[in-house]
C-alpha positions in Angstrom: 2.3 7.8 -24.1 0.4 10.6 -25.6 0.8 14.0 -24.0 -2.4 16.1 -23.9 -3.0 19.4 -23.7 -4.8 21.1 -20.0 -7.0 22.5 -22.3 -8.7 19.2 -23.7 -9.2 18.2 -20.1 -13.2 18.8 -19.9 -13.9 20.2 -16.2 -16.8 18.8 -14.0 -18.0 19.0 -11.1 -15.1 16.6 -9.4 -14.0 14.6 -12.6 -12.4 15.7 -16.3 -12.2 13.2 -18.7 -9.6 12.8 -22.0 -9.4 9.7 -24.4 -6.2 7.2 -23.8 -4.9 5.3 -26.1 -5.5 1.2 -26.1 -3.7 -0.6 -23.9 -3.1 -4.6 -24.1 -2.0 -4.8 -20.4 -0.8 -3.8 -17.9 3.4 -5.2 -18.8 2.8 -3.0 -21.5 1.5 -0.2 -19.6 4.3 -0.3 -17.8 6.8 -0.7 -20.3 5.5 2.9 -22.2 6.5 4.5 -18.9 9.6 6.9 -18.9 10.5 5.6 -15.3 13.8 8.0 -15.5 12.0 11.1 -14.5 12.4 11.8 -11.2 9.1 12.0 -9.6 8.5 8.8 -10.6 12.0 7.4 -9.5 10.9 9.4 -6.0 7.3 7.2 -5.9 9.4 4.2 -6.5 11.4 4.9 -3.9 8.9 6.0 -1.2 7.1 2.4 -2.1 10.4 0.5 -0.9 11.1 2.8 2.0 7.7 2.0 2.9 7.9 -2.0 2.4 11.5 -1.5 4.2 10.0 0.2 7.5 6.9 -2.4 7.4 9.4 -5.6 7.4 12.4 -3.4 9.6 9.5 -2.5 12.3 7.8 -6.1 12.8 8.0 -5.7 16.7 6.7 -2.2 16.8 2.9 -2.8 16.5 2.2 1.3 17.3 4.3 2.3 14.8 2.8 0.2 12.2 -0.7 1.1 12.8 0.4 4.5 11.9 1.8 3.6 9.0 -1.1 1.3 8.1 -3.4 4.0 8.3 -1.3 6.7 6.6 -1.3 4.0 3.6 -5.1 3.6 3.7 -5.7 7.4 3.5 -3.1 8.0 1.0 -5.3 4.9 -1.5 -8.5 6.3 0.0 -7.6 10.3 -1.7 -5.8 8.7 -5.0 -8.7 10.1 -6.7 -7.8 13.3 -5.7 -4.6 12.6 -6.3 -5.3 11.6 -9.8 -7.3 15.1 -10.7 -4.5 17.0 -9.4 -2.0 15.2 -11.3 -3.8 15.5 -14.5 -4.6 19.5 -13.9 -1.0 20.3 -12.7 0.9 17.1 -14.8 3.3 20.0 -16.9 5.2 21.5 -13.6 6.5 17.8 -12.7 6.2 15.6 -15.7 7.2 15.5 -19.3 4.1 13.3 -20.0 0.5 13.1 -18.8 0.1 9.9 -17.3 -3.1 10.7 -15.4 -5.9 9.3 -17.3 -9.5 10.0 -16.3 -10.1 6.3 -15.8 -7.5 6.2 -13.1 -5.9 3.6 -14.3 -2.3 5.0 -14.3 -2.5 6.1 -10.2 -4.2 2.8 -9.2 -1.0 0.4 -10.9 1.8 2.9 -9.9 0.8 4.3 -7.0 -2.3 2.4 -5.3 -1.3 -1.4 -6.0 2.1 -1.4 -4.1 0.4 0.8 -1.0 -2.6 -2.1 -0.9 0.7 -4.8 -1.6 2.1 -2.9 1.6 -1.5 -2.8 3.6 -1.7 -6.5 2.7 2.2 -7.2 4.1 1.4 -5.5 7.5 -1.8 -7.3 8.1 -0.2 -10.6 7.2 2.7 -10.0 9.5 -0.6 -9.3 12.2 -2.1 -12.1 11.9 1.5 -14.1 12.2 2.4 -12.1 15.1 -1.4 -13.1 16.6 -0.7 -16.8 16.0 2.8 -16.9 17.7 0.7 -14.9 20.9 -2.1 -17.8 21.0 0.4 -20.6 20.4 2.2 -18.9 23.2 -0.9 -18.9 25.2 -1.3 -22.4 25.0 2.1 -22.9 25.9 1.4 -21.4 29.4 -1.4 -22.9 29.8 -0.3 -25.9 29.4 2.2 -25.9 32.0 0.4 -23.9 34.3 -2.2 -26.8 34.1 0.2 -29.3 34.3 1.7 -27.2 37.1 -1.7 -27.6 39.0 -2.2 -30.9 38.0 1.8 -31.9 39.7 1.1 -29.8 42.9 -2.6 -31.9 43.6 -1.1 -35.0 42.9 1.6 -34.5 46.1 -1.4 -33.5 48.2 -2.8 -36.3 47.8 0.5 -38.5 48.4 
């Protein structure tokens, strides 16, 4: 990837902008990556932390609602994110990564969080269905329940 100078960044109000080079996809997006520096290893390993405490913590609802919305504000201010990382790129990185596009931020950082948003709420609506099926459960033998008690009244 093409490292570009702080000065060729053009400041705006709340947006800079810099050309990037082509890119065919996003495999080989991926593939121009140096994924040995350490900030990135760090990101990669806060995304599987994060995966790992959504699938370790299925029975702790309060716990993943904090962690659900912590993920949505994180995605929410990756914008931010992304303008900070292109104005302060050369104390952390060896390349600039952060494209005005934001199409570097939104693969490698916001696409696993909304992969990790999208895990929690499935595991809600799964934990919902096993509470109405258990519902219906109960109240099926509470009805039959009723239904056994009325009929030895009447005998």
């Amino acid at each position: 990837m093409q490292t570009i100078d702080l000065s060729e960044l053009k400041q705006g109000s709340s947006s800079f902008t810099f050309e990037t080079t082509s890119i065919d996809g996003v495999y080989s997006f991926l593939k121009t990556i140096n994924w040995s520096e350490r900030w990135l290893c760090c990101l990669l390993l806060f995304h599987f932390i994060t995966f790992l405490s959504i699938i370790l913590s299925r029975r702790c609802s309060n716990f993943q609602i904090l962690v659900f919305f912590a993920l949505v504000a994180l995605c929410y201010n990756s914008e931010r994110l992304n303008e900070l990382g292109a104005k302060h790129w050369h104390h952390f990185s060896h390349e600039q990564y952060f494209d005005s596009s934001g199409f570097f931020i939104s693969i490698v950082f916001s696409s696993p969080i909304i992969i990790n948003c999208a895990v929690l709420l499935i595991l809600w609506l799964y934990e919902s269905y096993l509470m109405m099926k258990k519902i219906a459960v109960h109240k099926k033998s509470a009805l039959s329940k009723k239904n056994q008690s009325s009929n030895k009244k009447n005998l």
